[in-house]
N, C-alpha and C positions, 0 to 999 in steps of 0.2 A: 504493500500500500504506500502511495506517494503521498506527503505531508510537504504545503506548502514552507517553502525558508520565510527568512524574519523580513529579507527583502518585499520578498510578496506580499507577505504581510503587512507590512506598511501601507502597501501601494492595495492592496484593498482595503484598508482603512480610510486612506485618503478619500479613495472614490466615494465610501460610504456616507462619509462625510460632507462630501461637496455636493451628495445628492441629495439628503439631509438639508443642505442651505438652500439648498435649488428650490426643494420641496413647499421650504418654509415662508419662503421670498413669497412664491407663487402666491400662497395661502395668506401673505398678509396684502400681497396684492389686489388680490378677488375680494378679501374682507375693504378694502378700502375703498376698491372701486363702489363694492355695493354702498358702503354707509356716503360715499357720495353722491352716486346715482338719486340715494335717496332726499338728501337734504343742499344737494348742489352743493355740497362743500361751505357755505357760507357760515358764519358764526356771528351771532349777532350778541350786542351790549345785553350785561345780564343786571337784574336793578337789584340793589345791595337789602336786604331785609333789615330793620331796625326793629327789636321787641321792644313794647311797650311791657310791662312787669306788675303783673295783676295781684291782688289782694284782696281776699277775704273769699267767700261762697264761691264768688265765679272764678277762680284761681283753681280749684280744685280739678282733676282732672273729670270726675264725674259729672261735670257740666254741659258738655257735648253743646257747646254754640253752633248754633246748624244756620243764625240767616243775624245779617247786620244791618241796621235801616237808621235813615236821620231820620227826627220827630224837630222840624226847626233844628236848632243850633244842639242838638242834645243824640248822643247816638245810643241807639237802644239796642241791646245784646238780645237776641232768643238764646235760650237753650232749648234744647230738642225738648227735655221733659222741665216745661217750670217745677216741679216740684221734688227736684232731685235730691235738692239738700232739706227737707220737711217741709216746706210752705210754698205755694204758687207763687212766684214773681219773675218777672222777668229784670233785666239789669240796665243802668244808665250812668254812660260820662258825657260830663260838657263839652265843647271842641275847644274849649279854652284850656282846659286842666290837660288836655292830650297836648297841646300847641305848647303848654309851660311844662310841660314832662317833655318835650324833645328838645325844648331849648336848654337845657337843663343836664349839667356835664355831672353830676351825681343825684338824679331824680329818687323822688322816693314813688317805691310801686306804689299803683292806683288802687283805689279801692273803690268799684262801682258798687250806686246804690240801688236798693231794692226798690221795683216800680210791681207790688201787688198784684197778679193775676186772676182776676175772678172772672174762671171760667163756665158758669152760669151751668152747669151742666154737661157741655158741648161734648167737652173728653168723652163720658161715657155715653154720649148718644152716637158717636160715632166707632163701630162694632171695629174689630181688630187694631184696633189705636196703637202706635209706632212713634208716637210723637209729632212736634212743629216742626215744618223744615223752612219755613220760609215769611219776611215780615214788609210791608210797605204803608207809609201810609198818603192818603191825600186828605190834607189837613187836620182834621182830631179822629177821622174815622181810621181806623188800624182793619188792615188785610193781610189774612195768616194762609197758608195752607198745610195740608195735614196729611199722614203719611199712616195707611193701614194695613194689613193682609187679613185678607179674607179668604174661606177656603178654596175659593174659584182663584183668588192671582191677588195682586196688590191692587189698591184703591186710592188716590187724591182728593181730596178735598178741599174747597174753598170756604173760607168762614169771615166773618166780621166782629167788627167790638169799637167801642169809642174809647178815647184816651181823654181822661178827665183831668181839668184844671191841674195845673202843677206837679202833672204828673203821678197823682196820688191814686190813681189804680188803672189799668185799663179792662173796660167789662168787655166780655163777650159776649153778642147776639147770640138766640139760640132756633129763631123763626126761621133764617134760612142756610141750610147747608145744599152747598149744592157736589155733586161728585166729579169728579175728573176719574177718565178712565185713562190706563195706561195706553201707550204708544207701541210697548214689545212685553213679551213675557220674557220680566228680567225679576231675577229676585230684587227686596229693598229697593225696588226702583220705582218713584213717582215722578211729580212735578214740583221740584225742590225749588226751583225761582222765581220768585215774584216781582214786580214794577209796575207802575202808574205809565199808562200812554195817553196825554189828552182824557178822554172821559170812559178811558178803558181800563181794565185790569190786564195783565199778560204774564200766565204765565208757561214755564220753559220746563220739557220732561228732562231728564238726568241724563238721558243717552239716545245717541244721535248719529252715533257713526251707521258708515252705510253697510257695515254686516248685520248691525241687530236694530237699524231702524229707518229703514229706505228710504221713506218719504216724510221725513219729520213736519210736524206743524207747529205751531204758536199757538196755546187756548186763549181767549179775549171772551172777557166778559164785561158785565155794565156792572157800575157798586153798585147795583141790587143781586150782583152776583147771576145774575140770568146769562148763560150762552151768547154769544157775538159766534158770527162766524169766523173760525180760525185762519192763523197768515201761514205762509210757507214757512218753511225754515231751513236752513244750510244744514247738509252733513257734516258735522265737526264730529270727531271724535275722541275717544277716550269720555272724560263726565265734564256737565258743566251744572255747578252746584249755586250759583250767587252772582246776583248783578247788578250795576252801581244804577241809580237814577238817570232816566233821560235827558241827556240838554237839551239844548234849541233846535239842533240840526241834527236832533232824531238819534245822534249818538251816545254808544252806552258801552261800557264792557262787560265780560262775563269770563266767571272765571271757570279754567279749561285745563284740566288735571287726570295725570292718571297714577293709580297708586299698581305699581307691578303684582300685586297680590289677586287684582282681577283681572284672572289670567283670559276671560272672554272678552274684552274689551283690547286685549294687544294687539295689534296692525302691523302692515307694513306699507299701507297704505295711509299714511299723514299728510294732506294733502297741503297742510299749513306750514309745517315740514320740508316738503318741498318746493313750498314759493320761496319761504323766505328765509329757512336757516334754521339752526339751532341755535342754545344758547352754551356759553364755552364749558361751564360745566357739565351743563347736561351731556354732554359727550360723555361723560365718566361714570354716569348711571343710568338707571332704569327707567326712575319716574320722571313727569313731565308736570313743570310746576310753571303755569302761564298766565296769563291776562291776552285776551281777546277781545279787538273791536270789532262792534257790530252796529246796523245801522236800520232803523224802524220806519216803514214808509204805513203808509195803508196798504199799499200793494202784498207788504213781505217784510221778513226781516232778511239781511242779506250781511254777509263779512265785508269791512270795507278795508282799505287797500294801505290801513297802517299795519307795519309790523307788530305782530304779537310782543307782548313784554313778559320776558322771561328770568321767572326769579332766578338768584344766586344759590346754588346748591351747597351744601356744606358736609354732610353724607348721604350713606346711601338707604336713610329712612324715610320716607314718604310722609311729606306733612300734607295733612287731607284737611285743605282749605273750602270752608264750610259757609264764611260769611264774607262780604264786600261793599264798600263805598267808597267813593273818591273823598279826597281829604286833602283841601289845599292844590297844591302841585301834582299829589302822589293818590297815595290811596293807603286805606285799613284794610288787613285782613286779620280773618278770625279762622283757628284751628276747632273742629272737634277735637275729641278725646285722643287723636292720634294723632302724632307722640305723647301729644299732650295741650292744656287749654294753651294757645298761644295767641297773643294780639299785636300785628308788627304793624308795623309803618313802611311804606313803598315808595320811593321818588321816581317821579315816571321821569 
């Protein structure tokens, strides 16, 4: 039997080797191409997060903030269940005391106060109850919607209530609930966002990409809560949970998040993605932590032609941004429970 020498040896080593690089080259090649392909290589400005540092009730991670809305000059917290911590209320700060906690190179955390919840019943009139996901309001009257499963699939609802003098409770109607049916059979998934359009309500289902919901729409109704016929709406994908108030020219954002754990909601088709870029960290993980504009005709609502803003990553845990408003320059946002309760500040 012939046994190669140490020469040869070598000299297939070598080759093993260089084929080995060859191999590797190729594969990060094709890897690069693809994540190009997909986002044309572009990287766009990512906006720095600033935590604001809560205290007392709504600090707790059991608060699960699910929707953010100004009441005038004063921004009102939902959590998902008011009565997490023993008693119905919902939470409020001034935009001043937020304005003097940024300016502020040793702040002390805030502490939002309690705005009493009496909800007239509503909760238990409405069967597989899940919680608040969403809050607006036009003028004293406050619009919630509401998030159920029932044994047939998950349900929406739209409810009403006034916010009295100073703040000092908001009641809930109990005369008319009206339902919102879902868009896909998605688990936990309703109509998590709400806004005022003109002399409409509008609200937005949670998912919208074009695997699990082809032809999305926009529900509209009248504050009497009665049906409007519904707008189009753009397939975005991954979730869009909270969105700021309309200005003048119809525009609004909405925020556009995917946490990698809903593993039905992954794509490869990001079609915002590949307009206009990624953001530079997000290259380094999984999830997608954005602000999206969009723009509200009577016709539709439609994506307008600003770049997405793409928060600053800093690991690779998914903070599952739940509430939003502009603020100044920038904008608030609100975390549920994951990672935990968090309220940051955004310079767009």
């Amino acid at each position: 039997m012939h046994f190669p020498n140490d020469k040869v040896k070598g000299e297939m080593r070598r080759k093993y080797i260089w084929l080995f690089v060859l191999i590797l080259l190729a594969a990060c090649g094709q890897q690069a191409k693809a994540q190009t392909s997909k986002s044309n290589g572009k990287y766009l400005p990512e906006a720095h997060v600033t935590e604001i540092v809560l205290a007392g009730s709504l600090a707790k991670k059991d608060a699960e903030i699910s929707s953010l809305a100004w009441y005038g000059d004063t921004l009102i917290l939902l959590p998902q269940y008011p009565g997490f911590d023993g008693t119905n209320q919902l939470y409020s700060l001034s935009k001043t005391e937020i304005e003097d906690y940024l300016a502020t190179d040793n702040p002390v955390p805030l502490r939002p106060r309690a705005v009493p919840f009496i909800d007239s019943g509503i909760i238990s009139l409405i069967n597989g109850f899940q919680g608040l996901e969403a809050i607006a309001f036009a003028g004293d009257r406050a619009y919630l919607t509401v998030e159920a499963e029932l044994n047939e699939g998950m349900r929406g609802s739209l409810v009403a209530g006034q916010m009295m003098p100073n703040l000092s409770e908001l009641v809930m109607d109990t005369a008319v609930i009206t339902e919102i049916l879902p868009q896909a059979r998605q688990e936990n998934r309703t109509d998590e966002t709400l806004f005022v359009y003109g002399d409409s309500l509008i609200t937005l289902y949670e998912v919208n990409g074009t695997s699990v919901n082809e032809s999305p729409v926009a529900h509209r109704f009248d504050f009497d809560l009665k049906p409007r016929e519904p707008l189009p709406f753009p397939n975005i994908e991954y979730r869009v949970t909270d969105a700021t108030a309309v200005d003048e020219k119809g525009r609004f954002w909405v925020i556009n998040f995917f946490d990698p754990r809903d593993e039905n909601l992954r794509t490869d088709s990001d079609a915002i993605l590949a307009r206009f870029g990624r953001g530079s960290t997000h290259s380094n993980y999984n999830q997608v932590e954005r602000l999206v504009e969009m723009q509200i005709t009577d016709a539709g609502i439609s994506l307008t032609d600003t770049p997405p803003l793409y928060l600053e990553l800093i690991s690779d845990v998914a903070r599952k941004w739940e509430g939003l408003v502009r603020f100044n320059d920038g904008f608030l946002l609100a975390t549920d429970k994951y990672p935990d309760t968090i309220l940051v500040y955004v310079e767009k």
